[in-house]
N, C-alpha and C positions, 0 to 999 in steps of 0.2 A: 301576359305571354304572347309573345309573336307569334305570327302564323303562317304556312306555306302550302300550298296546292300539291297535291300528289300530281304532277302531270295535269294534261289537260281534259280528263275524263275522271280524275278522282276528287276524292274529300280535301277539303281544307282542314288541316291538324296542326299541333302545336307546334314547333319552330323546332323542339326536341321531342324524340320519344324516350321510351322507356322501354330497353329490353332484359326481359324477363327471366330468360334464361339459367343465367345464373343463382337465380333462387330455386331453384331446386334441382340441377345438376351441376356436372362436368367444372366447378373451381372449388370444390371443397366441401365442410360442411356447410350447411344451410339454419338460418334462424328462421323457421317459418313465423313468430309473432314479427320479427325486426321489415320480415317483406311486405308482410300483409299492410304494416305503416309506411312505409317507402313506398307501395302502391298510391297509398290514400294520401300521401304526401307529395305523391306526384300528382294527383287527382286537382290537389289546393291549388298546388302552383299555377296552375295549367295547362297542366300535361295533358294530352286528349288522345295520344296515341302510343298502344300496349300489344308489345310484339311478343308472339311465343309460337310454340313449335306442338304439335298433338305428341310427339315422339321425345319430348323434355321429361326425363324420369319417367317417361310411360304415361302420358297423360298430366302428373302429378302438377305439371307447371300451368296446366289450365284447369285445375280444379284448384290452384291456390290464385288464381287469377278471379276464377267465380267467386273463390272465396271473401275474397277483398271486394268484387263488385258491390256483393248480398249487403255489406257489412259499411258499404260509403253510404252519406248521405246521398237520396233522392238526384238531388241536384248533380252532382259528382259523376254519379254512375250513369245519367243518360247522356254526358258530354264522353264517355269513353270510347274510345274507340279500337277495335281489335284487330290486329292483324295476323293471321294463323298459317306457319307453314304445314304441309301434311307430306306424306310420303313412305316416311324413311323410315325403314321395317327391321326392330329389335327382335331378341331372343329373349328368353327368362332370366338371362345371367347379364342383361343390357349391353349386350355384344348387339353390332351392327351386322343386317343382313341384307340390305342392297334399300331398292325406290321401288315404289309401285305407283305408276301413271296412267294404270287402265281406267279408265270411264266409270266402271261400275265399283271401284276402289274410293276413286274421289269421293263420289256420295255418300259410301260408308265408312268413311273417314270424318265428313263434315257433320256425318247425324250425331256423332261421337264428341265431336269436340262443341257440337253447340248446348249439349247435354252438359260436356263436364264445364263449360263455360259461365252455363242458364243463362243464356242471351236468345233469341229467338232470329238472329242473323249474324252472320260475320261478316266487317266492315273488308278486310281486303284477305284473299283465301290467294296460297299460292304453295306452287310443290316443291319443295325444298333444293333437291336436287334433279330435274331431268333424267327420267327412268329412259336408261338406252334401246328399251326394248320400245317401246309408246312412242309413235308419233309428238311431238309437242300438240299439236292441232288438236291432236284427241280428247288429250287433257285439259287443253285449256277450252277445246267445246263442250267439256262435262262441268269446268265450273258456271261458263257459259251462262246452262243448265239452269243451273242453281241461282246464278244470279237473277234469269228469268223467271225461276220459282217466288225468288224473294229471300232466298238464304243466306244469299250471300250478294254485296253491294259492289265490289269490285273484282276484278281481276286482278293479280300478281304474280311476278317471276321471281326466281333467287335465282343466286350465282348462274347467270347463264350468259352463253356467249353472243355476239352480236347479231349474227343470224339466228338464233331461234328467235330473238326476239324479234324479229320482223316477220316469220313466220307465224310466232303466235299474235303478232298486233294484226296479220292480215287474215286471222280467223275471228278474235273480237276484240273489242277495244282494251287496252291491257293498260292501267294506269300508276303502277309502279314496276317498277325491277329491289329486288333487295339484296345487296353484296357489300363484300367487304371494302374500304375504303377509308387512310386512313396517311397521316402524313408515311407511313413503311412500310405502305398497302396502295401504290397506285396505279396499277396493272390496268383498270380500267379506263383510263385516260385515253391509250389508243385507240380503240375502238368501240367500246362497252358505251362510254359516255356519248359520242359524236349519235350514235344507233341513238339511243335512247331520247338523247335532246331532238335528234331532226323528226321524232315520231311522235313528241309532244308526249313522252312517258316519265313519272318521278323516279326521283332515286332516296332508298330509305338505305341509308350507311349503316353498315354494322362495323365491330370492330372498331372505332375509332379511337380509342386506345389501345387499342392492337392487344387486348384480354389483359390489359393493364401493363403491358411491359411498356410505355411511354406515357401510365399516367404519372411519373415522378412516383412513387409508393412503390414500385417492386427495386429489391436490391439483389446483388447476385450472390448473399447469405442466403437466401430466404428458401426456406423447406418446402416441396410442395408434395401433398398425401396423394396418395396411389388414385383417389378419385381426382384428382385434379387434371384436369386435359393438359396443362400445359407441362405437365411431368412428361408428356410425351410431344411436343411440339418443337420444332428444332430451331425456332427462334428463341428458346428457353434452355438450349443446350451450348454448355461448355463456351466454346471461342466465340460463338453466333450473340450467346447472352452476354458476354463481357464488350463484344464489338456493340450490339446496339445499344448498352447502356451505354457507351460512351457517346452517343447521338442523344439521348436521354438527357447528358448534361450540358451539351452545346446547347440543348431547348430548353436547360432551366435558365440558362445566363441569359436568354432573351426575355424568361416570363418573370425573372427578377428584377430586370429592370424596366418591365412594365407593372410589376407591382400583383403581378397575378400567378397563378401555379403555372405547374410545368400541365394538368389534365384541361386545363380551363386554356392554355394557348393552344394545343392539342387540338380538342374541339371548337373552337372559335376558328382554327384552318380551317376544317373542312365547312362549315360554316361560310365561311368566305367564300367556298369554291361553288357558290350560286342559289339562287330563292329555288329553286329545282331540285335541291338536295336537302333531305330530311335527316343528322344524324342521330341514330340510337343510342343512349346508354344505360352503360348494364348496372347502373347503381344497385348494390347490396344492400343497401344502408342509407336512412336517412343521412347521417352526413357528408355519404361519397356524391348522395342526391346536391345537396346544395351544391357542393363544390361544381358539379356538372351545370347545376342551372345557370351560374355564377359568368360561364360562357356567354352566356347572351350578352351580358354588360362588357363584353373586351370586344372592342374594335380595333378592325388591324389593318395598318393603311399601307400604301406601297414600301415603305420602307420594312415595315415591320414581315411583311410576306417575303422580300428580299433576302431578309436576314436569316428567315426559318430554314428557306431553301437552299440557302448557302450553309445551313446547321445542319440538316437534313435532307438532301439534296434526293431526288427519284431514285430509287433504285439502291440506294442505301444500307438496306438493312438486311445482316445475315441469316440467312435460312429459309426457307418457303414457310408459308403460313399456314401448313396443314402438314401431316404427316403423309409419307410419298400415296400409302394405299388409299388416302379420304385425296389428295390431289388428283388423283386419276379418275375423280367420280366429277369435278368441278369441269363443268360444259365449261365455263368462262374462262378454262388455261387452255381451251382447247384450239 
């Protein structure tokens, strides 16, 4: 397995990571034995970096994350690596209730997730979404904190815009951002990206199949159950889904005639888009697993970028990538 630098202040991790997420929320039902081997099977490959959230079914995503650590071999479990967003404040009925980025929050969030993790640090800790009340500074001096404790080994942002993040690098050294980005997700090109490269900080991709609506496998028959996020997402709606499936098959005629999927050209873009950028995928399943690993071996040379772009071109795709009330909470549309 390849490898890439989180920035110039973080860990060296695998080429891909693994986000977690969707084993145990927001795309449907869940096989907890099928994830717990898609862990361990990304573990074999050489997967070394495992992204989740304290707020994924209420914890539930990092205690099936510990669960699969307890249960890898020796060897496996001390190449893992974690990276935990915190924040984002549920209800009992797993309604969302805003971010909390006060100081004395962070702490009592991280005691929590290293508990249901059973790790005794977390490798890169960062707040989900920028609570509008909180300083950034404050929050990112209480993981600070804890990285000076020993708790935690890095700093990290999510979705935020170019300015906090040079805010928070000029309180402490910040060695990832994590946002979405993805060929129908390139908003951070203007300014997200240039901030983050001239600051020497990683970019860990989320999304990159855009919650699978351009891994080739979503059709626009397809049913989706009242837990599934993207029954409410408006790039899965009506004309918005019929228009970017039709960008879906401009990019299978390119990945058919290199011999590879339409998820595996996918991710071998953003891939291309620099040794600085780390992307995530949310394999379900061993074999969505392979197919994602399968990226590493597709190279894409000027031509082949030319032709995506011209498939797929910026700006391309119907709908926002969040529903209007969670877009109004993302610092980085700001």
């Amino acid at each position: 397995m390849r490898t890439r630098t989180l920035g110039t202040t973080g860990p060296q991790v695998s080429a891909l990571g693994l986000g977690c997420m969707g084993m145990s929320a927001l795309y449907g039902d869940t096989d907890r034995a099928e994830s717990v081997a898609t862990v361990h099977a990304a573990l074999e490959a050489g997967v070394t970096l495992l992204d989740t959230g304290d707020f994924y079914a209420m914890g539930h995503n990092e205690m099936l994350i510990g669960e699969a650590l307890r249960s890898a071999p020796p060897a496996l479990r001390e190449q893992a690596m974690t990276s935990v967003k915190f924040g984002a404040l549920r209800d009992p009925d797993g309604g969302w209730t805003g971010f909390d980025g006060r100081p004395a929050a962070v702490k009592n969030f991280a005691a929590y997730s290293l508990q249901r993790l059973g790790v005794d640090h977390i490798d890169v800790y960062r707040i989900a979404r920028v609570d509008p009340d909180v300083p950034i500074e404050e929050t990112v001096g209480a993981i600070a904190e804890l990285v000076q404790a020993g708790h935690v080994r890095h700093i990290g942002l999510s979705e935020v815009g170019a300015d906090t993040v040079r805010r928070a690098a000029a309180t402490a050294p910040v060695a990832d951002v994590q946002i979405e980005y993805s060929l129908i997700s390139r908003g951070i090109e203007r300014e997200i990206l240039p901030a983050v490269r001239d600051l020497g900080i990683g970019i860990t991709a989320y999304g990159v199949l855009s919650r699978g609506l351009i891994s080739g496998h979503f059709t626009a028959d397809r049913q989706l159950t009242a837990n599934d996020f993207r029954a409410m997402s408006p790039r899965f709606q009506g004309e918005n889904l019929r228009h970017n499936l039709t960008l879906v098959e401009a990019l299978r005629k390119i990945a058919e005639q290199k011999g590879v999927s339409v998820a595996q050209i996918a991710i071998a873009w953003v891939l291309s888009r620099g040794e600085d950028i780390v992307p995530l995928v949310g394999a379900r399943s061993r074999d969505r697993l392979t197919e994602a690993l399968g990226a590493l071996d597709v190279t894409l040379g000027p031509d082949d970028l030319a032709a995506i772009e011209e498939a797929v071109p910026a700006g391309a795709a119907a709908g926002d990538r969040y529903p209007a009330a969670q877009m109004a909470h993302l610092d980085s549309e700001r």
